[in-house]
N, C-alpha and C positions, 0 to 999 in steps of 0.2 A: 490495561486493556485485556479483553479475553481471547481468545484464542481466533483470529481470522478462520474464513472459512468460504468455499468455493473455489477452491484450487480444484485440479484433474488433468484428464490429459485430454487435450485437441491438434485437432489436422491444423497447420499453420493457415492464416489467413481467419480461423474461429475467435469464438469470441469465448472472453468468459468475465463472471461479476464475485468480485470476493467484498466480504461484509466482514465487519470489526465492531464488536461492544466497545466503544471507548468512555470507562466509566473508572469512579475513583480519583479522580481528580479532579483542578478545577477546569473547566472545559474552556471557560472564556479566556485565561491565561496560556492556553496552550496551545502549540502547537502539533496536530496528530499526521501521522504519515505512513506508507506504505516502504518497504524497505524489500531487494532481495539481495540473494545468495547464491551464485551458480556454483557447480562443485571448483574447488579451486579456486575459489576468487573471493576475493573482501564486501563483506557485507556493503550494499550502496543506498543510497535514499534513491529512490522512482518518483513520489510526488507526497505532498505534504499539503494540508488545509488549514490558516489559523481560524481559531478559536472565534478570536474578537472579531473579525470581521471578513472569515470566510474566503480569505484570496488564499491563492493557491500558486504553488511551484509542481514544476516537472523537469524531469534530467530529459536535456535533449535527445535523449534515443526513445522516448517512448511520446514525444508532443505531437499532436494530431491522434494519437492514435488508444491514449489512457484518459481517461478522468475522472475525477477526484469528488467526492460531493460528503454531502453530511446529512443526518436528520437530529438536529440537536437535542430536542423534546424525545427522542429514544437513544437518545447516545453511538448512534450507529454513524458510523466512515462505512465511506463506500470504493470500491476502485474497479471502475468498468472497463475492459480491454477489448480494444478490436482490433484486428488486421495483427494477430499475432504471429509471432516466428519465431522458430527454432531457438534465436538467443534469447529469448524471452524465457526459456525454462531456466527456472529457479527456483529456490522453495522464499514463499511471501511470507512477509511479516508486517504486521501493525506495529505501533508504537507512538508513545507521545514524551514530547520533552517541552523544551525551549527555542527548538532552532532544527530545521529540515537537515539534518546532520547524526550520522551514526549514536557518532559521541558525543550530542546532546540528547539522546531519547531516556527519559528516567522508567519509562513501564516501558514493556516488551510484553506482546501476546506469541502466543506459540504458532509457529510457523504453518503455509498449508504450503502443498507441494502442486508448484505450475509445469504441468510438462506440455511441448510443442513439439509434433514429429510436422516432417519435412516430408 
């Protein structure tokens, strides 16, 4: 995937939309996902889309409040965020593997940086 993009900084409670090229693979066998990284802490999966048939996962801290979408005919992931907060800054990443999990993502795009003041 290429480099995600729409990270910045908002007042808690904003919104913001980051976009992912997820291309170079095979799309229908995979799974693509959003991942972050707060300073300190271990890279986590936030939400993940498959391939084949478009269902979707979210880590309980960001349901009701993230969603996840695709346009498969441009290869773009999408990850929409409302009702942000503070712990929500991290810098995002895309990626695609096999499994909504770190250490199953085989591409990695380069990160965009979320920040949320309070």
């Amino acid at each position: 995937p290429a480099a995600g993009v729409g990270g910045g900084l908002v007042q808690a409670g904003g919104s913001l939309k980051l976009s992912c090229v997820a291309s170079g693979f095979g799309w229908a066998h995979a799974t693509i996902g959003w991942f972050r990284q707060a300073p300190g802490k271990e890279r986590e999966e936030i939400s993940c889309i498959k391939g084949e048939d478009t269902s979707t996962f979210y880590v309980d801290s960001v349901k009701g409040r993230f969603t996840i979408s695709s346009d498969n005919a441009n290869n773009m992931v999408y990850l929409q965020m409302n009702s942000l907060k503070p712990e929500d800054t991290a810098v995002y990443y895309c990626a695609a593997g096999w499994h909504c999990k770190t250490y199953a993502m085989d591409y990695w795009g380069k990160g965009t940086q979320v920040t949320v003041s309070s």
